[in-house]
ZAKOL-924410 format. One record per residue: residue in three letters; x, y, z of N, C-alpha, C in turn. Coordinates in steps of 0.05 Angstrom, whole numbers. Layout:
<pts>
+-----+--------+--------+--------+--------+--------+--------+--------+--------+--------+
|   r |   n_px |   n_py |   n_pz |  ca_px |  ca_py |  ca_pz |   c_px |   c_py |   c_pz |
+-----+--------+--------+--------+--------+--------+--------+--------+--------+--------+
| ALA |      X |      Y |      Z |      X |      Y |      Z |      X |      Y |      Z |
...
+-----+--------+--------+--------+--------+--------+--------+--------+--------+--------+
</pts>
This chain:
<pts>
+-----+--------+--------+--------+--------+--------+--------+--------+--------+--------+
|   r |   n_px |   n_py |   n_pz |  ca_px |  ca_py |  ca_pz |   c_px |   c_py |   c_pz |
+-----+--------+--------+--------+--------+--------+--------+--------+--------+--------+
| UNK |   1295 |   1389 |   2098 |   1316 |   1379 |   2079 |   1315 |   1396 |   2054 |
| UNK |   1339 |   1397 |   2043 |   1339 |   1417 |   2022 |   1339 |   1401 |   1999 |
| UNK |   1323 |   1399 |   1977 |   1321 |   1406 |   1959 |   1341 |   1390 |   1934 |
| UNK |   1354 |   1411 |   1935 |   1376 |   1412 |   1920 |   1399 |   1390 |   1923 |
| UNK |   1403 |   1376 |   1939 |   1419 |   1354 |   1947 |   1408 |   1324 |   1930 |
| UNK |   1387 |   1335 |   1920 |   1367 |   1301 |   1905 |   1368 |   1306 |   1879 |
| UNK |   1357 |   1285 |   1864 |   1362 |   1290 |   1836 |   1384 |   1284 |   1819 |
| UNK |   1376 |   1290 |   1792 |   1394 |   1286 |   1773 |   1394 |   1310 |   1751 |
| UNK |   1417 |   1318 |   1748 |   1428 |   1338 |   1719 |   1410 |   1327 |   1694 |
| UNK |   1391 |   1349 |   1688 |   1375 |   1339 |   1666 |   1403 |   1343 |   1645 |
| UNK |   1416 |   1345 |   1650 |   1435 |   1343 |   1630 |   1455 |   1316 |   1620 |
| UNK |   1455 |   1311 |   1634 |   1464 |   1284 |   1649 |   1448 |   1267 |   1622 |
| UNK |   1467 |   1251 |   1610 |   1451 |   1232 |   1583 |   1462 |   1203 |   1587 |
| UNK |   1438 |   1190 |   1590 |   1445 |   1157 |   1597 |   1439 |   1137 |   1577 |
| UNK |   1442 |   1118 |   1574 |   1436 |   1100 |   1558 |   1427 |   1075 |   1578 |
| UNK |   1402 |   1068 |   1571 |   1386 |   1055 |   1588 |   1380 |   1022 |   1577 |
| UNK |   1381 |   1008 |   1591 |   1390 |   1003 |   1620 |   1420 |   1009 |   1629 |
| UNK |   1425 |   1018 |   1648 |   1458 |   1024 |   1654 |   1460 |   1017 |   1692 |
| UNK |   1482 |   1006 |   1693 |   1482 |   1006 |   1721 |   1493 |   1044 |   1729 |
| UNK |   1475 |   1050 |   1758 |   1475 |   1072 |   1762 |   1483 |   1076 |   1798 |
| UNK |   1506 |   1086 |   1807 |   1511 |   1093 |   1822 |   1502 |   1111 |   1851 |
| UNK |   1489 |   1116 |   1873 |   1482 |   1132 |   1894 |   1489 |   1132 |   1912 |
| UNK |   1495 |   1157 |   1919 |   1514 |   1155 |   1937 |   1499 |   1168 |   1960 |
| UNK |   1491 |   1159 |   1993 |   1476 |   1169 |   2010 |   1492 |   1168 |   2031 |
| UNK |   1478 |   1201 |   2049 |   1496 |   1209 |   2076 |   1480 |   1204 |   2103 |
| UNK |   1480 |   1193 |   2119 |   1461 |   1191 |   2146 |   1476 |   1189 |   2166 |
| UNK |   1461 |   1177 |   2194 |   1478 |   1173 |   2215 |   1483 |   1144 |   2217 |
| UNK |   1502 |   1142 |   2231 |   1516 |   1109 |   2235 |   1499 |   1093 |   2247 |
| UNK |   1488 |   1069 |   2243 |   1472 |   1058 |   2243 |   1460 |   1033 |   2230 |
| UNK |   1454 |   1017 |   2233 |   1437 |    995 |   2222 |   1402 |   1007 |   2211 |
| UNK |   1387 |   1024 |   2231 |   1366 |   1032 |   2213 |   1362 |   1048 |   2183 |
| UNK |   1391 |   1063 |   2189 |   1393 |   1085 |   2155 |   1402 |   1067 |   2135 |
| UNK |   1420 |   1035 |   2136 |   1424 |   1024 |   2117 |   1398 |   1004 |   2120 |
| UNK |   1379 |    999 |   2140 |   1360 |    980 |   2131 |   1342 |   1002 |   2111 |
| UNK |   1331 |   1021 |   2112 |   1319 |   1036 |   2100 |   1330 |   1041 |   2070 |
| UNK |   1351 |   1050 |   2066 |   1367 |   1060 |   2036 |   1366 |   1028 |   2025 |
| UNK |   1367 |   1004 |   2044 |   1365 |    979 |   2024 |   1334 |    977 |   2008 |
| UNK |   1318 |    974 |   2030 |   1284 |    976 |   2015 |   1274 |   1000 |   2001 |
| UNK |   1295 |   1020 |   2008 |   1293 |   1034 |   1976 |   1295 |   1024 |   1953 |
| UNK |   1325 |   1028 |   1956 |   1336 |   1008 |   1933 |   1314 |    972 |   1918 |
| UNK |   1316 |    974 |   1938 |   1301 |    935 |   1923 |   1276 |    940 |   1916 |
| UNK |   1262 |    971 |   1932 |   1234 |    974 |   1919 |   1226 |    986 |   1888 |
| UNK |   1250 |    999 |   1883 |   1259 |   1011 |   1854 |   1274 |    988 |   1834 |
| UNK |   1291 |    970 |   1846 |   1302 |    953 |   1831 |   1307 |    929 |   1843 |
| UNK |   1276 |    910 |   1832 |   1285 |    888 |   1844 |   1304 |    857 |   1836 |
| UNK |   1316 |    874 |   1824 |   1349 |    853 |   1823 |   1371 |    870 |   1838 |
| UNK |   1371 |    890 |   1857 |   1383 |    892 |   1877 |   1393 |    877 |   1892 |
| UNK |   1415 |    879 |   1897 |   1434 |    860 |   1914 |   1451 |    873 |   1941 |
| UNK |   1447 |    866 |   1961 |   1457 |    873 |   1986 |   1487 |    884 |   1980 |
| UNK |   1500 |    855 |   1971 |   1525 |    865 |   1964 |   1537 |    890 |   1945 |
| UNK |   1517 |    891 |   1932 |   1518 |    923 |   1911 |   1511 |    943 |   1932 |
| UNK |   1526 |    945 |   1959 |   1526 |    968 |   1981 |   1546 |    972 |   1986 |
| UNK |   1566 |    989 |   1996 |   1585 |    994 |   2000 |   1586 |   1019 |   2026 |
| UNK |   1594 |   1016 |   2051 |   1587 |   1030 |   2066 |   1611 |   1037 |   2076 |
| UNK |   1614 |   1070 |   2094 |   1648 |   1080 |   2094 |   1631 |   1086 |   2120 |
| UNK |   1645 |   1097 |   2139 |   1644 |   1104 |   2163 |   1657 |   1132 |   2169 |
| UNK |   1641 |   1148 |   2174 |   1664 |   1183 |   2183 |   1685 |   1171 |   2199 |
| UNK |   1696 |   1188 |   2196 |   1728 |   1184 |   2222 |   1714 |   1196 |   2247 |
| UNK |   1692 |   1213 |   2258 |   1684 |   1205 |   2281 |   1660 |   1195 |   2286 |
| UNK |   1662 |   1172 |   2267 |   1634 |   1146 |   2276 |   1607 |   1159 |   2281 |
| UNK |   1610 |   1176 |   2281 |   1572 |   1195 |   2278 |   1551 |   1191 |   2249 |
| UNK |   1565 |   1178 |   2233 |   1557 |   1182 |   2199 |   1571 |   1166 |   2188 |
| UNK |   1557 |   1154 |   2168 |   1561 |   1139 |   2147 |   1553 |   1148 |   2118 |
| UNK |   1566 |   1132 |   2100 |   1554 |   1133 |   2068 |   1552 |   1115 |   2058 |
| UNK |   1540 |   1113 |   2048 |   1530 |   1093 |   2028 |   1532 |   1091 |   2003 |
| UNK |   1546 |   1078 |   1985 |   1545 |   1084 |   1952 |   1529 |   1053 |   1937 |
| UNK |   1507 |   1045 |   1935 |   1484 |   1029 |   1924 |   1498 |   1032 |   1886 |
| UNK |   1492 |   1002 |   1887 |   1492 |   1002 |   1856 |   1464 |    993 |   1842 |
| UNK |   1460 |   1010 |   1826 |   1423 |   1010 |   1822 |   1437 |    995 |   1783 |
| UNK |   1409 |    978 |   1782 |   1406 |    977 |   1749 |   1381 |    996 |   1745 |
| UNK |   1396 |   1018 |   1731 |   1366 |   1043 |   1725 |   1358 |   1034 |   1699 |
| UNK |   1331 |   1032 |   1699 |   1323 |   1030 |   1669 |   1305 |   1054 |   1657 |
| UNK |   1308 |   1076 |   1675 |   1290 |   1094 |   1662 |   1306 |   1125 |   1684 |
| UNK |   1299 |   1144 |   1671 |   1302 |   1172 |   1685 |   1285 |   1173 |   1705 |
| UNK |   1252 |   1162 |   1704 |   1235 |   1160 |   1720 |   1247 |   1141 |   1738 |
| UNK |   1251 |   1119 |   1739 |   1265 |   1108 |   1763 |   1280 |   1113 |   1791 |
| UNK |   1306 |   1130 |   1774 |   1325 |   1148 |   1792 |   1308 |   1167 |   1801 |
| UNK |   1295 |   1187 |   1793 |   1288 |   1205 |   1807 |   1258 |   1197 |   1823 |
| UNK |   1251 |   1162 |   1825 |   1232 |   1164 |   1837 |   1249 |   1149 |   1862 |
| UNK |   1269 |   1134 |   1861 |   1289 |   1129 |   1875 |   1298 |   1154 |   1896 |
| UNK |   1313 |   1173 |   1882 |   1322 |   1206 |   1900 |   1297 |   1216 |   1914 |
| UNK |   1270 |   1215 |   1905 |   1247 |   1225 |   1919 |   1237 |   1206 |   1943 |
| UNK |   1248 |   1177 |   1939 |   1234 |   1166 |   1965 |   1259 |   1163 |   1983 |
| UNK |   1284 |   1170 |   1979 |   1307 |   1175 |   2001 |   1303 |   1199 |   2007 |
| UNK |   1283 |   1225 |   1991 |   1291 |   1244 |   2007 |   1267 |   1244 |   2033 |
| UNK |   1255 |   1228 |   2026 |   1226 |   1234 |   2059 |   1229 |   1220 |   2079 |
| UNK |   1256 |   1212 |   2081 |   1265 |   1197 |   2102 |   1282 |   1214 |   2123 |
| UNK |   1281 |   1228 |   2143 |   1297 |   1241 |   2156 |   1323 |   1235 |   2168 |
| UNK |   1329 |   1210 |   2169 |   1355 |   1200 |   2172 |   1379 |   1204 |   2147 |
| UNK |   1359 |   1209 |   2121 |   1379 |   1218 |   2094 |   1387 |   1237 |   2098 |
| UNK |   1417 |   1255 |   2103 |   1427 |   1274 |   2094 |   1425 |   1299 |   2072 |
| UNK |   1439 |   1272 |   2059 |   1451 |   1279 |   2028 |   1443 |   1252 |   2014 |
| UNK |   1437 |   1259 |   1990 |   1432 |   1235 |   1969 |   1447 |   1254 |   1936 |
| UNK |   1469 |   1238 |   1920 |   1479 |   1237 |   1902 |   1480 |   1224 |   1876 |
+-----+--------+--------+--------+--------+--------+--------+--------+--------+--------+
</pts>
């Protein structure tokens, strides 16, 4: 997995706490959204199922996912993007 697809723009300036947006790429499936959820709830636990939003490719091979996180820290998100990236079913994480 590359790298470069995780993370956040140290440039990027937040004001904390803020609800924070991610957007993840895998294959279609029930295991890649059970996994991106216990991400999610293990980083923020006032996570809510319903704060998921899932699209489907037009040929059903792949899905995305856009999670609504309450980030309260920079350390958070990027400890968030580091435990979606060691999952091999993650694509892309945004």
């Amino acid at each position: 997995m590359n790298d470069e697809h995780f993370g956040t723009d140290p440039r990027l300036k937040l004001d904390f706490p803020c609800d924070f947006p991610i957007k993840v790429a895998g294959p279609a499936g029930d295991d890649f959204v059970d996994f991106v959820r216990a991400v999610a709830a293990r980083h923020d636990p006032a996570f809510r199922a319903e704060a998921l939003a899932r699209h489907q490719s037009s040929g059903g091979r792949y899905q995305s996912l856009t999670l609504g996180i309450r980030a309260t820290s920079k350390e958070q998100i990027d400890a968030i993007y580091q435990d979606l990236k060691t999952s091999e079913l993650v694509l892309w994480a945004l």
